[in-house]
C-alpha positions, 0 to 999 in steps of 0.5 A: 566444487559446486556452490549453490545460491538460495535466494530467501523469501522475505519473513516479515514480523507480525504487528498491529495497531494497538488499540481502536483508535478516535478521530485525532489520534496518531497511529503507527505499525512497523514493518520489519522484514526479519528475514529475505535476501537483499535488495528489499523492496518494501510498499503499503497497501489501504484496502488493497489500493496502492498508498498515497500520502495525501490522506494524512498518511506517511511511509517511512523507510528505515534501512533496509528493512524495516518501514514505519506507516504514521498516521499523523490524525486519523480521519474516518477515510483511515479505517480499513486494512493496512499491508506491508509488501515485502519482496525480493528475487525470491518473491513476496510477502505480506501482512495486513493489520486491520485500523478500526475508527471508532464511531464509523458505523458498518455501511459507512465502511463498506461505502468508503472502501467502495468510493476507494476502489471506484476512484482508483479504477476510474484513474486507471481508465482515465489514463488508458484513455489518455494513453490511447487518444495520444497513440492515435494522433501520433498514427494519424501524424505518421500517415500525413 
């Protein structure tokens, strides 16, 4: 008798923040994968750039599926878009939730995304030069 193995694609429950929010306040999303085959591998993107704590912001997993983003005190750097990445074997999935920061007027937005984006393709360059400066001392010392 055969037995056929499926592997699910992670379900996660939608969420929002609750309301705007001011400079000051704490905010917090749960992401719950409510369904999707184990071992789960939960992430969260700002503005679709990788999350980093140093802007006042901490992901926190709970189990095996649920992860709790916390902003301790939103800052004007905070607004933008919030995505939890669930994935598994299966593959991924993901849901985004928009923070608005109340008194960040449109074109500060758009430059704060921008300032963003630019900082972190400028860290990729930056390691790509690295990487690439130390291969070819290493050649140049291979060949003495």
């Amino acid at each position: 008798m055969d037995v056929c193995t499926y592997v699910v694609l992670p379900a996660i429950h939608p969420f929002n923040f609750d309301a705007e929010a001011n400079e000051g306040d704490s905010v917090q999303l749960t992401c719950h994968v409510a369904k999707g085959d184990l071992p789960l591998k939960i992430r969260w993107t700002h503005n679709e750039l990788p999350l980093f704590s140093h802007m006042g912001v901490l992901a926190s997993k709970i189990g095996d599926r649920i992860s709790l983003l916390t902003v301790e005190s939103v800052k004007a750097a905070n607004w933008g878009n919030y995505t939890c990445v669930a994935s598994n074997k299966a593959g991924q999935s993901a849901y985004t939730a928009e923070l608005l920061v109340n008194g960040i007027c449109l074109r500060q937005k758009h430059l704060n995304v921008f300032i963003l984006k630019s900082l972190y393709m400028f860290s990729i360059l930056f390691v790509v030069v690295i990487y690439t400066f130390i291969h070819n001392i290493q050649k140049a010392q291979d060949l003495n």
